[in-house]
N, CA, C and O atoms as CSV, one atom per row, in Angstrom:
chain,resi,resn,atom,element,x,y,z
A,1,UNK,N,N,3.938,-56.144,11.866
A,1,UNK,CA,C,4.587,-55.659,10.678
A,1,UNK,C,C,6.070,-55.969,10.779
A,1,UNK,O,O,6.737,-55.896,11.811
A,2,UNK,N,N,6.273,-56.137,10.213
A,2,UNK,CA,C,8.332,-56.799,9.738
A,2,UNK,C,C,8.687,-55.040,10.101
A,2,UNK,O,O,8.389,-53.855,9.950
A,3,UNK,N,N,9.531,-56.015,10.664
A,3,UNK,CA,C,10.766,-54.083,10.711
A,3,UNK,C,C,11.457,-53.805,10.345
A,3,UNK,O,O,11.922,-52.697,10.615
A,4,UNK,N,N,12.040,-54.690,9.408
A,4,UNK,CA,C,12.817,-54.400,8.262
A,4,UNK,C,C,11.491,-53.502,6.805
A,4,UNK,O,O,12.055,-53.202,5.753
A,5,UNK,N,N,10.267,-53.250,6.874
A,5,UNK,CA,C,8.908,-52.841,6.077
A,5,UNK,C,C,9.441,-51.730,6.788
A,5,UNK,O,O,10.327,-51.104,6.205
A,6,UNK,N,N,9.118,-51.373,7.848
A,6,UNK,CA,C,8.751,-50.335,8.889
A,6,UNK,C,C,10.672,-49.509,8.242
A,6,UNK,O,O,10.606,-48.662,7.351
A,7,UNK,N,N,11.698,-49.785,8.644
A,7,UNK,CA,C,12.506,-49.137,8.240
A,7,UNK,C,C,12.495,-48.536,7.103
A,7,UNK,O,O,12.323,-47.321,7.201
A,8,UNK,N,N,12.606,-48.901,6.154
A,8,UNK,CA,C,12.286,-48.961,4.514
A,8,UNK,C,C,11.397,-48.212,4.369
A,8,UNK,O,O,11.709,-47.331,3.568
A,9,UNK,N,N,9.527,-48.023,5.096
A,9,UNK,CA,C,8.904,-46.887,4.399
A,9,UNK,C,C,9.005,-45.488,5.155
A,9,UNK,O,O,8.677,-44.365,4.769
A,10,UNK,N,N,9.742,-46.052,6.739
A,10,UNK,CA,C,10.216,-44.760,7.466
A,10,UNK,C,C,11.474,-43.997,6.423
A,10,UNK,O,O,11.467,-42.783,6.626
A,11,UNK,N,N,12.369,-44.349,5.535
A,11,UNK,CA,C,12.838,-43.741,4.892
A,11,UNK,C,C,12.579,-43.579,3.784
A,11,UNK,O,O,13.257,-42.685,3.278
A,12,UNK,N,N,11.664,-44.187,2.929
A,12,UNK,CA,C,10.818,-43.291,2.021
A,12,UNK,C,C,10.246,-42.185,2.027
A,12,UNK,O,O,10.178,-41.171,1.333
A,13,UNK,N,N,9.590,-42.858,3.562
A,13,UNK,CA,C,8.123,-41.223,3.634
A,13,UNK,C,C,9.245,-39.720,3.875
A,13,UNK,O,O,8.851,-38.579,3.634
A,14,UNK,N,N,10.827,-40.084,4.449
A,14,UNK,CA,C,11.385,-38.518,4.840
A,14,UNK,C,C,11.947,-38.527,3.391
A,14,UNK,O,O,11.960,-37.415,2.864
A,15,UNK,N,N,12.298,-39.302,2.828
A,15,UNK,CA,C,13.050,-38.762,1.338
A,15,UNK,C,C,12.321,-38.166,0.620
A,15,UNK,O,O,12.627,-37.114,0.059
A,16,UNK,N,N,10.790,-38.981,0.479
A,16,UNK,CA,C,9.637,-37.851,-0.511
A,16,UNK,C,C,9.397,-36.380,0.150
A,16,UNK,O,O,9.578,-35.273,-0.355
A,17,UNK,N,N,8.944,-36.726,1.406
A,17,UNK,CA,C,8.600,-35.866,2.210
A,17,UNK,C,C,9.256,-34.223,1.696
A,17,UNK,O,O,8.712,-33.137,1.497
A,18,UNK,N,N,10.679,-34.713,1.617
A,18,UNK,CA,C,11.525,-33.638,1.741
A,18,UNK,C,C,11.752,-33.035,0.469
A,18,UNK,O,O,11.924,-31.828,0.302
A,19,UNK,N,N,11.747,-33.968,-0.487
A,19,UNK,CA,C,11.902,-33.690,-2.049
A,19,UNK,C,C,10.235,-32.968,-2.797
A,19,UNK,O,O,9.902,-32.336,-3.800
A,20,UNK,N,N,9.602,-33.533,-1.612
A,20,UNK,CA,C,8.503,-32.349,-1.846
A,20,UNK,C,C,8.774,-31.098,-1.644
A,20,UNK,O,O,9.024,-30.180,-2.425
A,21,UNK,N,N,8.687,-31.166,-0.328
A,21,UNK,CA,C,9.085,-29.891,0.193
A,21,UNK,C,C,10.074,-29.024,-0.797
A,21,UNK,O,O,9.677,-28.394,-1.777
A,22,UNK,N,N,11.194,-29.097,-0.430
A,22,UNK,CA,C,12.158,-28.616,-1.695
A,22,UNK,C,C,11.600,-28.431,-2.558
A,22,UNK,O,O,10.972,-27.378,-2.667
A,23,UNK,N,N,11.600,-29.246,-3.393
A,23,UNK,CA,C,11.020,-28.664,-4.573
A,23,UNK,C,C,9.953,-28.027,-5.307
A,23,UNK,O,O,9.876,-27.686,-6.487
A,24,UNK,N,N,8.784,-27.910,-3.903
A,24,UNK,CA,C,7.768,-26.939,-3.976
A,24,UNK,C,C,8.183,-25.851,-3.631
A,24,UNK,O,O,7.656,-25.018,-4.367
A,25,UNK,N,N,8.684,-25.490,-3.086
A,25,UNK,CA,C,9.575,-24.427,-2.431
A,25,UNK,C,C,9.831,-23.889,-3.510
A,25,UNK,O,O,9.174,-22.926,-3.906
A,26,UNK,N,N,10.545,-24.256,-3.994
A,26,UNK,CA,C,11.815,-23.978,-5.282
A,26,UNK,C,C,11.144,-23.476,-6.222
A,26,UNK,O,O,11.470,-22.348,-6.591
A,27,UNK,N,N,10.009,-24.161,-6.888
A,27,UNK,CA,C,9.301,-24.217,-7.981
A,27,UNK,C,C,8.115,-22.871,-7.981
A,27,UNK,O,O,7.790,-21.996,-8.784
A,28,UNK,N,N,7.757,-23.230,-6.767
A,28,UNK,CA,C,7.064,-21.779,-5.925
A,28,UNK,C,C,8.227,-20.305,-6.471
A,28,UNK,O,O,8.051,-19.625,-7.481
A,29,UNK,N,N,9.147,-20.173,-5.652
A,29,UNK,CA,C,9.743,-18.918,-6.201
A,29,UNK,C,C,10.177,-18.736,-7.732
A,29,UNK,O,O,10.324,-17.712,-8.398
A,30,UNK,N,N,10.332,-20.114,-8.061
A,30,UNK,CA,C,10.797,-19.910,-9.925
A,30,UNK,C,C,9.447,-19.159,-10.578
A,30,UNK,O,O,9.358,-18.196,-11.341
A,31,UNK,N,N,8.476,-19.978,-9.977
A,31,UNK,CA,C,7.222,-19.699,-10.687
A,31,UNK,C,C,6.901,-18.455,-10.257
A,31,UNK,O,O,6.469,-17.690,-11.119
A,32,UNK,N,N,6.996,-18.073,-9.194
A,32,UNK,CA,C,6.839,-16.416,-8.938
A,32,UNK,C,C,7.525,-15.212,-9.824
A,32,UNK,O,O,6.968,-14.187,-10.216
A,33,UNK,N,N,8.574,-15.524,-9.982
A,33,UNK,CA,C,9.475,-14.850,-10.990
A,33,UNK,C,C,9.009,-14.952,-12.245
A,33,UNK,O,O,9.251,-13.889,-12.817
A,34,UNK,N,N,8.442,-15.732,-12.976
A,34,UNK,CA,C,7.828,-15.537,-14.363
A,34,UNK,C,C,6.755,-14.443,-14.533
A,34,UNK,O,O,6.844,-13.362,-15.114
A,35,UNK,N,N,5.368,-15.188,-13.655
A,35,UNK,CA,C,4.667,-14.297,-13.342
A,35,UNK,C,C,3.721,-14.408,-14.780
A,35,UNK,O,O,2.818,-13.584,-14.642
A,36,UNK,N,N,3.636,-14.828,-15.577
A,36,UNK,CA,C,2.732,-15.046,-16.602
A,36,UNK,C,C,1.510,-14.649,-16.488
A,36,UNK,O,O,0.973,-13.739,-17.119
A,37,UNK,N,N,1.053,-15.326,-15.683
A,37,UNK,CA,C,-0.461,-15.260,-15.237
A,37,UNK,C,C,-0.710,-16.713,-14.038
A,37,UNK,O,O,-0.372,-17.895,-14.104
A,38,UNK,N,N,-1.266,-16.111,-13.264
A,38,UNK,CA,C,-1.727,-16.467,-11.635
A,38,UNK,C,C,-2.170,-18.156,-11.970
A,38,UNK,O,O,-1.514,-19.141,-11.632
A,39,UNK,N,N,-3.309,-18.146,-12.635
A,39,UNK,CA,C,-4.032,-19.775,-13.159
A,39,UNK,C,C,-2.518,-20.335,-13.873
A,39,UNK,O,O,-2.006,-21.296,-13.298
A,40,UNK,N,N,-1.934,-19.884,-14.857
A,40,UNK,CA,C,-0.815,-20.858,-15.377
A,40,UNK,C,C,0.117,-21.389,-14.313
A,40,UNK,O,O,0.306,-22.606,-14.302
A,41,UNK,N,N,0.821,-20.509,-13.270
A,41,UNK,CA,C,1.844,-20.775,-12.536
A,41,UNK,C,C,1.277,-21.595,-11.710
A,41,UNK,O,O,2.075,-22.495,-11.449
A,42,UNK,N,N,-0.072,-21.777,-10.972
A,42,UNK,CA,C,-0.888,-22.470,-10.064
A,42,UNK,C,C,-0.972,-23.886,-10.701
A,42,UNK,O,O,-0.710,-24.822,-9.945
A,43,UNK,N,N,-1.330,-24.194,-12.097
A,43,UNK,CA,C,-1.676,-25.192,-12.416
A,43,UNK,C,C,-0.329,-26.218,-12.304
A,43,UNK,O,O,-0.264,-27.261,-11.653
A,44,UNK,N,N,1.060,-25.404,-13.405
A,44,UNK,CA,C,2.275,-25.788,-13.394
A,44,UNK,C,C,2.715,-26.462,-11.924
A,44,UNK,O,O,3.269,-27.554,-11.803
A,45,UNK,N,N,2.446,-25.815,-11.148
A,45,UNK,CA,C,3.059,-25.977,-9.669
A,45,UNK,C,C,2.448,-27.180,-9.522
A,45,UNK,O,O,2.964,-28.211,-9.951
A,46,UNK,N,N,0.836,-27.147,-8.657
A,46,UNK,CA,C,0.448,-28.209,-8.708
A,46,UNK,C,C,0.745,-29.180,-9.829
A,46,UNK,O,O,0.546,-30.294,-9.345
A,47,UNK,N,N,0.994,-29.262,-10.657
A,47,UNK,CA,C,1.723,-30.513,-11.402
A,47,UNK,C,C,2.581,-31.256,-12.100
A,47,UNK,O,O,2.579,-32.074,-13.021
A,48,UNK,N,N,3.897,-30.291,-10.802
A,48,UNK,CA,C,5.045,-30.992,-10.632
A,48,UNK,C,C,4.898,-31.516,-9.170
A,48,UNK,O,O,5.628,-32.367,-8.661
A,49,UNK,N,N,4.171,-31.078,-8.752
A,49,UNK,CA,C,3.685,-31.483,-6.727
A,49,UNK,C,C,3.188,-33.092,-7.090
A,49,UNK,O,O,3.540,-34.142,-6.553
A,50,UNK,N,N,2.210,-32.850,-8.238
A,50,UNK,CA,C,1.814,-34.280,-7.971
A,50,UNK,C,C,2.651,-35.132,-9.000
A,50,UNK,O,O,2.229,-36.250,-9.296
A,51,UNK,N,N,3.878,-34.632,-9.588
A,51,UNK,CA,C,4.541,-35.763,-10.077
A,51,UNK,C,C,5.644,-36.107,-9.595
A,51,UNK,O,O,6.352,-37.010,-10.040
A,52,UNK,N,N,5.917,-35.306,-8.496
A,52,UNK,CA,C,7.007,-35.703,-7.430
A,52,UNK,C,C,6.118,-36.918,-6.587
A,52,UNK,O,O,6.481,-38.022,-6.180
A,53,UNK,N,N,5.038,-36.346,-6.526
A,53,UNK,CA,C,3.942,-37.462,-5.486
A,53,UNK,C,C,4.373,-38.609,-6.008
A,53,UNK,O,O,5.123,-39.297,-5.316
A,54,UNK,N,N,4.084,-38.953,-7.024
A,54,UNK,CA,C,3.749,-39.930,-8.104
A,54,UNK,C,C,5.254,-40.951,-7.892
A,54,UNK,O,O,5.405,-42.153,-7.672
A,55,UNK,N,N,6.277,-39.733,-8.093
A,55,UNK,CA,C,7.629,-40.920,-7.592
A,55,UNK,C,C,7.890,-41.047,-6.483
A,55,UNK,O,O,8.945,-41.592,-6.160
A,56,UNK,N,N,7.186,-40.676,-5.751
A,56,UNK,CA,C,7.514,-40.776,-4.014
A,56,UNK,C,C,6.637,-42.590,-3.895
A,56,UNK,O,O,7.058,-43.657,-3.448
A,57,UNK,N,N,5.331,-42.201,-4.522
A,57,UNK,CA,C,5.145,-43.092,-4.640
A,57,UNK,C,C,5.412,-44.831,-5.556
A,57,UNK,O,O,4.864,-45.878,-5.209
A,58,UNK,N,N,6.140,-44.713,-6.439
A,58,UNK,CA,C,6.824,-45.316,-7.234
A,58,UNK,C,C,8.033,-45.417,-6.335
A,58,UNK,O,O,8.375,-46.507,-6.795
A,59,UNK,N,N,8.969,-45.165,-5.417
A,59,UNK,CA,C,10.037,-45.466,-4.801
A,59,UNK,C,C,9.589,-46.047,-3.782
A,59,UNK,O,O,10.321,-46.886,-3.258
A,60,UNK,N,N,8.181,-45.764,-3.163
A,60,UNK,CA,C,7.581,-47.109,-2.354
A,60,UNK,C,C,7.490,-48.204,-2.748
A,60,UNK,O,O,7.689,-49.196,-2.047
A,61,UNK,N,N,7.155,-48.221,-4.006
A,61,UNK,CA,C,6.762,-49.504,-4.314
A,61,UNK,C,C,7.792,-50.411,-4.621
A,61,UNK,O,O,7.708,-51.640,-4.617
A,62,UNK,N,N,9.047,-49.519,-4.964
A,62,UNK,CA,C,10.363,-50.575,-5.406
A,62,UNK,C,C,10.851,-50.635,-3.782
A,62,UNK,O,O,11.523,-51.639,-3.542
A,63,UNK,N,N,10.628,-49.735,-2.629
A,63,UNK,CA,C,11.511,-50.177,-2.479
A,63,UNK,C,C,10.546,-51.637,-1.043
A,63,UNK,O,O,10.548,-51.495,0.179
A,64,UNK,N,N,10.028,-52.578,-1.664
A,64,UNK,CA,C,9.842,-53.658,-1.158
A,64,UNK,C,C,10.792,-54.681,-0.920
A,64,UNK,O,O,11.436,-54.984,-1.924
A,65,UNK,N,N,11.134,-55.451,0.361
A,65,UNK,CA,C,12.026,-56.310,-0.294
A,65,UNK,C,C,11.148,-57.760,-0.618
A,65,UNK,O,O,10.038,-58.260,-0.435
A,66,UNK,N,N,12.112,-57.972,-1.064
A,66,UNK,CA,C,12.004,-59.053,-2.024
A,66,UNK,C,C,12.076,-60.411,-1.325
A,66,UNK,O,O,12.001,-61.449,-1.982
C-alpha cells in the first residue's frame, strides 16, 4: 500500500472518528433535554450518526490523491 494512502486514511479515520464521537455526544444530551418521546429522540440521533457516517465517508473518498 502507498504511504502516502496509509497517511491520508490514518487521518480521516481520527477526524470522523472524533466528529462522531462529539457530536453524538452532543446530540445525545440536546436530545435528552427535549425529551418528546423516547422513539423520536432515538430515531433523530441515529440519523444524524449516520449522516456524519455518510461524510466521514465522502471525505474518504475526496481525500484520494490524484
Amino acid at each position: 500500500m502507498d504511504p502516502e494512502f496509509t497517511k491520508i486514511l490514518i487521518r480521516v479515520t481520527i477526524v470522523g472518528g472524533s466528529m462522531m464521537l462529539i457530536g453524538g455526544t452532543a446530540l445525545y444530551f440536546a436530545l435528552r433535554a427535549y425529551r418528546k418521546g423516547e422513539f423520536t429522540a432515538t430515531v433523530i440521533l441515529a440519523a444524524v450518526i449516520a449522516f456524519v457516517l455518510a461524510c466521514c465517508v465522502a471525505l474518504l473518498l475526496l481525500s484520494f490523491p490524484r
